[in-house]
C-alpha beads as a LAMMPS data file, in Angstrom:
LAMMPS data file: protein, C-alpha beads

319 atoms
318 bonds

1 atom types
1 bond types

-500.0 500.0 xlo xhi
-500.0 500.0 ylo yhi
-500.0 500.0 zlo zhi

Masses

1 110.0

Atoms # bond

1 1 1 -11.531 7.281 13.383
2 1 1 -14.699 5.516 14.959
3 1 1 -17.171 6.664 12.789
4 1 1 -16.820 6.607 8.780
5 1 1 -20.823 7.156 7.629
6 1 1 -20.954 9.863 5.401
7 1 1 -17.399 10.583 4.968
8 1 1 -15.416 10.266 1.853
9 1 1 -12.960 8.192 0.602
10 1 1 -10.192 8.485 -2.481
11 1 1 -8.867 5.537 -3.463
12 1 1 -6.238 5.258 -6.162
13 1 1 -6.265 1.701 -8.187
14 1 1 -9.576 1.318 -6.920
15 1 1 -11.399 -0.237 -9.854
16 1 1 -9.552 -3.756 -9.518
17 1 1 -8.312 -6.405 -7.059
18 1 1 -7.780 -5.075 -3.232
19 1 1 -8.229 -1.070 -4.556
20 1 1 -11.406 -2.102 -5.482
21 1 1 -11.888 -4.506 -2.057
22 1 1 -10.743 -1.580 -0.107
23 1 1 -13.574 0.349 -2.021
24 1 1 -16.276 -1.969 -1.059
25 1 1 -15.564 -1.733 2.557
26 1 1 -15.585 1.853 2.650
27 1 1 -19.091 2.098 1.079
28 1 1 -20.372 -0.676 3.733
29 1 1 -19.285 1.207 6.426
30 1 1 -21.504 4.340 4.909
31 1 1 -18.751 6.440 3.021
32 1 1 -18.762 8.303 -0.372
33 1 1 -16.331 6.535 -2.329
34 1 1 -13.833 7.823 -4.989
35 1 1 -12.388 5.378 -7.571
36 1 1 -9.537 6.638 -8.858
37 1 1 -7.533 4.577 -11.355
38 1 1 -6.016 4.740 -15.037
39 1 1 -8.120 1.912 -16.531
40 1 1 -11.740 3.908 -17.939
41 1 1 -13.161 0.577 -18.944
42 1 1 -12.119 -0.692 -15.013
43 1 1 -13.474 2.123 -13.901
44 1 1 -17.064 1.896 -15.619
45 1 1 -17.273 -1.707 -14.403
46 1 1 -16.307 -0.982 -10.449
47 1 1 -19.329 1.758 -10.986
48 1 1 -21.713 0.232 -12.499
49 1 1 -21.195 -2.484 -9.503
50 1 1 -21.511 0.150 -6.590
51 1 1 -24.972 1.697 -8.121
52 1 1 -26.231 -1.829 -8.448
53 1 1 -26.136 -1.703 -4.430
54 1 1 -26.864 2.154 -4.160
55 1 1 -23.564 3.233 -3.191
56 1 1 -22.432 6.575 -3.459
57 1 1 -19.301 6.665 -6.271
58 1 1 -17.717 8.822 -8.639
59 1 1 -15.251 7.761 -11.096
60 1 1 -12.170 9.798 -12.236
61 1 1 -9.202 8.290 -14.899
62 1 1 -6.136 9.191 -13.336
63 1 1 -2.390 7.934 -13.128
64 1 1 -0.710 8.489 -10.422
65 1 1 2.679 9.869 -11.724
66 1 1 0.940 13.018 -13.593
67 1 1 1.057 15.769 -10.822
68 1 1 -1.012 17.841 -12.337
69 1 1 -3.585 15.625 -13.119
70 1 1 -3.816 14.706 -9.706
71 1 1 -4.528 17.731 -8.545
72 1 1 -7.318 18.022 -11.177
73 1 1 -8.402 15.059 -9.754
74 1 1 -8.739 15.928 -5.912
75 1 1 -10.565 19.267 -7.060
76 1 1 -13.057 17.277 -8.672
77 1 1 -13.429 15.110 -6.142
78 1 1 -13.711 17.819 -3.469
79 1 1 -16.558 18.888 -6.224
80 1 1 -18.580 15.782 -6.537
81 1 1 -18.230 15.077 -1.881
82 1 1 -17.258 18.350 -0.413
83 1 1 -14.474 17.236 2.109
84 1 1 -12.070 14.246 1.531
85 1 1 -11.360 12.600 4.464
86 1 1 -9.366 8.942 3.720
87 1 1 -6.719 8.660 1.170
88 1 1 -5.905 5.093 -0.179
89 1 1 -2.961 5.073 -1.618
90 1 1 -3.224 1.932 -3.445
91 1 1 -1.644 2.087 -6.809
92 1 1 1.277 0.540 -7.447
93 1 1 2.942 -2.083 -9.848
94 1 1 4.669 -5.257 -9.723
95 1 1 7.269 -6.595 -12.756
96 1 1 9.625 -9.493 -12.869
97 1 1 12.751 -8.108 -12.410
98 1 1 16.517 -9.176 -13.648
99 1 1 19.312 -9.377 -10.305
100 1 1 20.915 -6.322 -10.026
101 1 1 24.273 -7.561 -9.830
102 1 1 23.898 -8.910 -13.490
103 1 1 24.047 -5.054 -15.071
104 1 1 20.927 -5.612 -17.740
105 1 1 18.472 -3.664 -16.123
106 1 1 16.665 -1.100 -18.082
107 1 1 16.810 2.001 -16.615
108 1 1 13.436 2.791 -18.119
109 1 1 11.984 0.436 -16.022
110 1 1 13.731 1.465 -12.872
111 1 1 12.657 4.894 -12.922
112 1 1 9.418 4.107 -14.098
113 1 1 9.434 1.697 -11.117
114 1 1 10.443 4.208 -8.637
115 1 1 7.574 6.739 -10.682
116 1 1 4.273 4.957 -9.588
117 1 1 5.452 2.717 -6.726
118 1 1 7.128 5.526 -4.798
119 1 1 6.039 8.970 -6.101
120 1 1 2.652 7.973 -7.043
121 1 1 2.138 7.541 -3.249
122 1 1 4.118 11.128 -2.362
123 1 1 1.698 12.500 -4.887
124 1 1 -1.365 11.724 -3.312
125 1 1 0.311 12.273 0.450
126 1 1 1.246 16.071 -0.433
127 1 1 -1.980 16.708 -3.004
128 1 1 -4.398 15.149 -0.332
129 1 1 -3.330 15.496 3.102
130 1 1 -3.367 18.904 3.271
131 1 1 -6.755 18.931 1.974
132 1 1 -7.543 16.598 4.914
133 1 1 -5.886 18.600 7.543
134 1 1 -7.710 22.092 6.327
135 1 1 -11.213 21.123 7.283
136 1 1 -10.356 19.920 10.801
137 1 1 -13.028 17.096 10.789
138 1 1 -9.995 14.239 11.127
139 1 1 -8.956 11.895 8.643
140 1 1 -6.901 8.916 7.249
141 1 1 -4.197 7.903 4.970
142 1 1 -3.334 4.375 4.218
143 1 1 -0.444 3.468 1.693
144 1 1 -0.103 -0.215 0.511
145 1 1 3.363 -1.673 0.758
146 1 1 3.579 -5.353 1.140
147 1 1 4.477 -7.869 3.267
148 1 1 7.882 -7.584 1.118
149 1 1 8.641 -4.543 2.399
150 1 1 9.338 -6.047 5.576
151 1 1 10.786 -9.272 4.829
152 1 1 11.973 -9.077 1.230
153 1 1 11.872 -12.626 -1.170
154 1 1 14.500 -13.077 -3.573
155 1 1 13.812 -11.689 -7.393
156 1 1 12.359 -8.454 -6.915
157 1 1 14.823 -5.727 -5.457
158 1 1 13.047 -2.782 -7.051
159 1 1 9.345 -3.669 -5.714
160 1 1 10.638 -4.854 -2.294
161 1 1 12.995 -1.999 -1.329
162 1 1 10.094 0.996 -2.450
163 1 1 7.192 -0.965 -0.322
164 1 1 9.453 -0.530 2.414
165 1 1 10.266 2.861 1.440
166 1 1 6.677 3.376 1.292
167 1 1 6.603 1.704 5.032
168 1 1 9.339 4.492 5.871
169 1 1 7.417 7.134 4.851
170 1 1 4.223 6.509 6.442
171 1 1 5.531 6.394 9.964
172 1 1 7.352 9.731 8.687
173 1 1 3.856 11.003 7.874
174 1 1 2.321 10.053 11.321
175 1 1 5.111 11.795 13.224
176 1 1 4.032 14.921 11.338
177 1 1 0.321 13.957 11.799
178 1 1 0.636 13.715 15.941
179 1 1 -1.979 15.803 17.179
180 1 1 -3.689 16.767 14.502
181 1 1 -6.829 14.123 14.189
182 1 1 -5.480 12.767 11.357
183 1 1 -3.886 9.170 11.504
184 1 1 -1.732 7.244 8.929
185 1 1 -1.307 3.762 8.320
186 1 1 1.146 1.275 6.013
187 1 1 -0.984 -1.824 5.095
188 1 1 1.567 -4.641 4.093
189 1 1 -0.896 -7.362 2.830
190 1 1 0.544 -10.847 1.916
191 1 1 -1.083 -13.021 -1.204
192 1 1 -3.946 -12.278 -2.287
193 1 1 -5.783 -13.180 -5.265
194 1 1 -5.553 -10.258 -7.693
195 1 1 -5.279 -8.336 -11.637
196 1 1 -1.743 -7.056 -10.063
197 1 1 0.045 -8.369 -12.677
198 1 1 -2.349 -7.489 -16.297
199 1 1 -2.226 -3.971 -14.572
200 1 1 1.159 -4.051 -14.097
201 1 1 1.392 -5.138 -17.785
202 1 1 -1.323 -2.590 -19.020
203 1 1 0.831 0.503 -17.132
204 1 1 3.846 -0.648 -18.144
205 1 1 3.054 -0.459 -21.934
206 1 1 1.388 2.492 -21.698
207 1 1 4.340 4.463 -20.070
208 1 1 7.084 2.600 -21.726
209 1 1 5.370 1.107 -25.100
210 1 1 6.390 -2.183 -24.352
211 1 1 5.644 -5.671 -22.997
212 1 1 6.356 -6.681 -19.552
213 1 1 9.994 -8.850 -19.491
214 1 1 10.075 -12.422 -18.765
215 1 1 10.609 -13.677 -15.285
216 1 1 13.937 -15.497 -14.923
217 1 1 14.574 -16.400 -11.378
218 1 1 17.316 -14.890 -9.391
219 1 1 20.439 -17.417 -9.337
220 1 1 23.376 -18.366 -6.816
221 1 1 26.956 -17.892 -7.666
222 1 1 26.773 -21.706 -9.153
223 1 1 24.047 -20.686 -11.434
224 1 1 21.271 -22.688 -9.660
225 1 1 17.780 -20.547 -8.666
226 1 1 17.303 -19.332 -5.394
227 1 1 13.867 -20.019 -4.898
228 1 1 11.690 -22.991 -3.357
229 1 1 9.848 -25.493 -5.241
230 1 1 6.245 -25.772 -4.296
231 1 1 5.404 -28.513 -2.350
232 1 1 3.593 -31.331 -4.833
233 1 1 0.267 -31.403 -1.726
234 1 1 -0.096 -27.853 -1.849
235 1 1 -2.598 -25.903 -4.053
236 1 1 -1.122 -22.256 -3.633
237 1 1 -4.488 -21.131 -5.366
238 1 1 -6.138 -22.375 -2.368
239 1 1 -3.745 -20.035 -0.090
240 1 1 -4.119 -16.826 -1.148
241 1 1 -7.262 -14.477 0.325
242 1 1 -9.440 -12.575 -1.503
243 1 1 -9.058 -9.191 -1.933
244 1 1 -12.459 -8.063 0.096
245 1 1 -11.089 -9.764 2.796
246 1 1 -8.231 -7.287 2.850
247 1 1 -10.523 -4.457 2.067
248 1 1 -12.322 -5.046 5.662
249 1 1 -8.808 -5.466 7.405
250 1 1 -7.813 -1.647 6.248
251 1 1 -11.387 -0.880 7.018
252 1 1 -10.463 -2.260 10.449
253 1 1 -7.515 -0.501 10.793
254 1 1 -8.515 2.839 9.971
255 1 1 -11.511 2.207 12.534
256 1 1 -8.737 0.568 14.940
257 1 1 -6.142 3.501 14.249
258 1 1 -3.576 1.433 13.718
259 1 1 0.034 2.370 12.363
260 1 1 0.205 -0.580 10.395
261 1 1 -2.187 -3.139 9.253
262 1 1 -0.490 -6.495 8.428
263 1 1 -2.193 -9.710 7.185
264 1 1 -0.925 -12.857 7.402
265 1 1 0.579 -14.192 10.828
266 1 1 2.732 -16.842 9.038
267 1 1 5.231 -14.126 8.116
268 1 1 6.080 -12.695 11.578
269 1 1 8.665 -15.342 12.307
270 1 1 10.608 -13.571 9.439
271 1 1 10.014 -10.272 10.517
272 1 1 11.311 -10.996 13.662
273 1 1 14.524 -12.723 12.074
274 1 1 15.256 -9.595 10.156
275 1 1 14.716 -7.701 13.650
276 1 1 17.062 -10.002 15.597
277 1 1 19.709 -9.478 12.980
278 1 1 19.776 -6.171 12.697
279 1 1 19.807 -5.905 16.666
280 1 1 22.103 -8.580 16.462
281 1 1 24.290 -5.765 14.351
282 1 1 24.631 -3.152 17.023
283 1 1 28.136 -3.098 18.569
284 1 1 28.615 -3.949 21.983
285 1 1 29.704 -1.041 23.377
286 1 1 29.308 1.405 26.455
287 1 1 26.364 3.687 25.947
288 1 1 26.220 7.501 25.994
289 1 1 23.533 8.885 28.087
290 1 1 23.397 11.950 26.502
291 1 1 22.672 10.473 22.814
292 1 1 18.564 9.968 24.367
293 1 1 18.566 13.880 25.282
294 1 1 20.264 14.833 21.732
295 1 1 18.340 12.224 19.464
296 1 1 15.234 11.010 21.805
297 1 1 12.991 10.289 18.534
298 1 1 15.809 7.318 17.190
299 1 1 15.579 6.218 20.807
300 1 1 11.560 6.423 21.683
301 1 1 9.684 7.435 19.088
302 1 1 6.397 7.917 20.470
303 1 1 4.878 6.819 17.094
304 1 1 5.498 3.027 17.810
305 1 1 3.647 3.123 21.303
306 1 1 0.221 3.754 19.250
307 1 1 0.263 0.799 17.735
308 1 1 -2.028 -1.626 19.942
309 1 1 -2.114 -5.631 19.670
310 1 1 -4.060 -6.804 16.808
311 1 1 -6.818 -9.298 17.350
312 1 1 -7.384 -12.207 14.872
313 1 1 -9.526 -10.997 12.092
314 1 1 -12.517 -13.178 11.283
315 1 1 -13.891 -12.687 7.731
316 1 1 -17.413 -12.916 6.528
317 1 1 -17.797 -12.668 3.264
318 1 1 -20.350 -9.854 2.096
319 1 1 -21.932 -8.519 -1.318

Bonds

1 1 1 2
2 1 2 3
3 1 3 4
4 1 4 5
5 1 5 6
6 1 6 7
7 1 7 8
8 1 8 9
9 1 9 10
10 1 10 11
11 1 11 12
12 1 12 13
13 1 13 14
14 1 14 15
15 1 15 16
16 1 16 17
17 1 17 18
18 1 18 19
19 1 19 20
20 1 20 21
21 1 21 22
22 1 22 23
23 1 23 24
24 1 24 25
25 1 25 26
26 1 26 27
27 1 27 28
28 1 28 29
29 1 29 30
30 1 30 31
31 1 31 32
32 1 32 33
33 1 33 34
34 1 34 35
35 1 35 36
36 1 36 37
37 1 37 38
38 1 38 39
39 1 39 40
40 1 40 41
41 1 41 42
42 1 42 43
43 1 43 44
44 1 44 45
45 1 45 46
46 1 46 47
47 1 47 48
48 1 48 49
49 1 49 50
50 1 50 51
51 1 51 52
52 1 52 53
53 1 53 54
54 1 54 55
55 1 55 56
56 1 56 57
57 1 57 58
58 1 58 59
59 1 59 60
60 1 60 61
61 1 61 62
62 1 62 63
63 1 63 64
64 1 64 65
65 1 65 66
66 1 66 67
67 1 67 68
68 1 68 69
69 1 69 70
70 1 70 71
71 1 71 72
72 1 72 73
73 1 73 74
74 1 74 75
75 1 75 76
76 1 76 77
77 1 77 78
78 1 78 79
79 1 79 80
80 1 80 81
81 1 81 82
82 1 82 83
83 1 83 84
84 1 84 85
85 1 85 86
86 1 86 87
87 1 87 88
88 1 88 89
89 1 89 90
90 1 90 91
91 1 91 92
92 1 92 93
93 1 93 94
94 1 94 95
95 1 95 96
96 1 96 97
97 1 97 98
98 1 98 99
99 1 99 100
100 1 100 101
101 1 101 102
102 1 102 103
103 1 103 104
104 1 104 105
105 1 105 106
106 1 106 107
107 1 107 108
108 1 108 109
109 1 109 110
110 1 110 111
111 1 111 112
112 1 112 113
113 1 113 114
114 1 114 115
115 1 115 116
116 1 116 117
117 1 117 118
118 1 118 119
119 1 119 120
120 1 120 121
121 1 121 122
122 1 122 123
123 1 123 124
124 1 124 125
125 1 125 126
126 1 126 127
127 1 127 128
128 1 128 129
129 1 129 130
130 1 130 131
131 1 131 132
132 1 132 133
133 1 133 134
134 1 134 135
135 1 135 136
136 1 136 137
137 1 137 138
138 1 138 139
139 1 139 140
140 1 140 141
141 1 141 142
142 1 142 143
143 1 143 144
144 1 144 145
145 1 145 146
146 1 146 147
147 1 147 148
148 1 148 149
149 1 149 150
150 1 150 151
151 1 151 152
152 1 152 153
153 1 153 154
154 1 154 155
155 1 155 156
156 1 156 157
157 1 157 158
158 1 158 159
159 1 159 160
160 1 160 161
161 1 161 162
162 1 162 163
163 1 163 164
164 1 164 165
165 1 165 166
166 1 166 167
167 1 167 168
168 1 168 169
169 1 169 170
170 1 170 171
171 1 171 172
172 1 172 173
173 1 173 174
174 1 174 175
175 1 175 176
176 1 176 177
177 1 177 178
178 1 178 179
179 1 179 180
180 1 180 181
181 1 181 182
182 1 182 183
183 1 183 184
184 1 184 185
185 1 185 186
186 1 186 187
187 1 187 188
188 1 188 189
189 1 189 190
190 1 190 191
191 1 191 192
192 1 192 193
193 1 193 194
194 1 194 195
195 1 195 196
196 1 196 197
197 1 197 198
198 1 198 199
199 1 199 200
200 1 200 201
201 1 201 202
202 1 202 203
203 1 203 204
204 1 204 205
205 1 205 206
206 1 206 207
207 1 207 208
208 1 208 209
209 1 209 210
210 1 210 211
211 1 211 212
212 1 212 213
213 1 213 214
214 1 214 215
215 1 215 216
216 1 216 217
217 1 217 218
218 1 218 219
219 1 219 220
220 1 220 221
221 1 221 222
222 1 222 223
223 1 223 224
224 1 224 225
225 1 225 226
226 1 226 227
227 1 227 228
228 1 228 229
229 1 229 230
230 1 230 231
231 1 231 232
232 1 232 233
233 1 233 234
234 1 234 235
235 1 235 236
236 1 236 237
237 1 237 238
238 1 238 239
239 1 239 240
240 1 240 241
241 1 241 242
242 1 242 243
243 1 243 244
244 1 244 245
245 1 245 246
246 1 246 247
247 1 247 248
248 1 248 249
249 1 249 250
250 1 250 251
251 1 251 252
252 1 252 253
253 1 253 254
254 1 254 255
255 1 255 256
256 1 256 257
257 1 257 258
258 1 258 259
259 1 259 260
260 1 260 261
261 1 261 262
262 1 262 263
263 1 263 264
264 1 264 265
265 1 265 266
266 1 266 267
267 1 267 268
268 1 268 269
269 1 269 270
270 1 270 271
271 1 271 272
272 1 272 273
273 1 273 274
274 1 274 275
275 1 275 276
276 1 276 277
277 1 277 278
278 1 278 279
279 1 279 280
280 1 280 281
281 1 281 282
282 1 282 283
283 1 283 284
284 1 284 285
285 1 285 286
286 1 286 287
287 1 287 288
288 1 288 289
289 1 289 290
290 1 290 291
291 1 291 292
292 1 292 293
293 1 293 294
294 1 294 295
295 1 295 296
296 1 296 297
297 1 297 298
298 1 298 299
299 1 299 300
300 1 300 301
301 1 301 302
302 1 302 303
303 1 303 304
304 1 304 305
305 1 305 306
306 1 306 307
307 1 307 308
308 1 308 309
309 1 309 310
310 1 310 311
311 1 311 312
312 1 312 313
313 1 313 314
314 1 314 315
315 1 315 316
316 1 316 317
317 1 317 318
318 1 318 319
């Protein structure tokens, strides 16, 4: 998808952090922008900054897990632009979470967990696509995992098993997109500077009436954490990106066509661990011929071929 200039673009937690980065890009690169997000007062702010550089926005209050809203929403948008042609599936939450194997979790805040994190992205991938598809003029859809999805960190088995869920269903969703003009993408950003959290908060209280529980780190069989101490010479502040910067790299990526837009080299050496060992995991055993004629797409999935080397990404910081 070359060319975005006059196309449109509906972005869900768009008023804040990379949503809103992810925005920005889009209406550099020429494209009618949709914020979508639950936060009114965000919402006002994120618009009153895109008519200060005479971009074309529209604003519409909307969470994620109501269905029906949702659809309200993409008719309205469809309204305000005409065709929709990149979804952003950006919404999500992140909570401290207790270790599962400890038997306090709330199931409250499991399925409301699994609500926005995993159906909040289905929702806009069945409301939206098809809207997409039916004018024929080609199109995107880029979901936001993490870089957790891929290599999960101790503490958070809820957020880090739905982003890679999320990763599993996007590569479902360009299998059914071959051919059709229409690409998909999982971004899996690493840290970047971002409200994730006071959203996280806000949502959470407004779905369950309730604060946000305190982080307790996960713990070994002895009782000790299982987590690493900062290093005393290191100002993690000073590490993480800011969220235009990964705003331009799905920009890129869309442009690129890429199957998934990752964004911090650092964390490949764990990706490839977790590949190793799960290759590692494959008996050693005499191999059926016929299994590739039965089940070709577990054996060459034409999906993964698209994906082209990445270039290093150099970012210039823009208004």
């Amino acid at each position: 998808m070359d060319n975005l200039q006059g196309k449109t673009a509906f972005i869900t937690g768009g008023a804040s952090g990379m949503g809103l980065g992810i925005a920005k890009a889009c209406a550099r690169e020429g494209m009618n922008v949709v914020i979508a997000d639950f936060r009114q007062r965000a919402i006002d702010e994120a618009l009153e900054l895109f008519r200060s550089q005479g971009w074309p926005v529209h604003g519409i209050c909307l969470d994620v897990t109501d269905r029906e809203a949702y659809v309200r929403a993409a008719d309205e948008a469809e309204a305000v632009f005409g065709k929709l042609h990149v979804l952003v599936n950006n919404a999500g939450i992140s909570t401290f979470e207790p270790q599962i194997t400890k038997g306090v979790y709330d199931w409250k805040d499991i399925d409301f967990d699994i609500d926005v994190n995993y159906k909040g992205v289905l929702n806009g991938i069945v409301i939206i696509t098809p809207r997409i598809l039916k004018h024929g003029g080609g199109g995107y859809v880029v979901s936001t995992a993490s870089m957790s999805g891929l290599v999960p960190v101790p503490g958070f088995p809820m957020y880090d098993s739905l982003k890679m869920a999320v990763i599993t269903l996007m590569e479902e969703l360009a299998i059914e997109l071959q051919g059709t003009g229409v690409g998909a993408a999982a971004f899996c950003p690493g840290p970047y500077s971002t409200n994730l959290g006071k959203t996280s908060g806000e949502l959470r209280q407004k779905h369950l009436g309730v604060e946000p529980p305190k982080f307790e780190p996960p713990r070994d069989k002895d009782g000790k954490p299982i987590r690493f101490e900062m290093p005393k010479d290191i100002d993690f502040s000073k590490m993480t990106r800011e969220a235009d910067e990964a705003g331009e790299r799905v920009v890129r990526g869309i442009k690129r066509g890429d199957l998934y837009i990752l964004t911090h080299a650092e964390f490949k050496e764990g990706w490839v661990a977790r590949s190793e060992a799960i290759a590692r995991a494959f008996p050693d055993e005499p191999i059926n011929p016929d299994f590739k004629r039965v089940f070709p797409m577990n054996v060459n999935n034409p999906i993964f071929t698209t994906q082209k080397p990445v270039p290093a990404f150099e970012y210039v910081k823009k208004n």
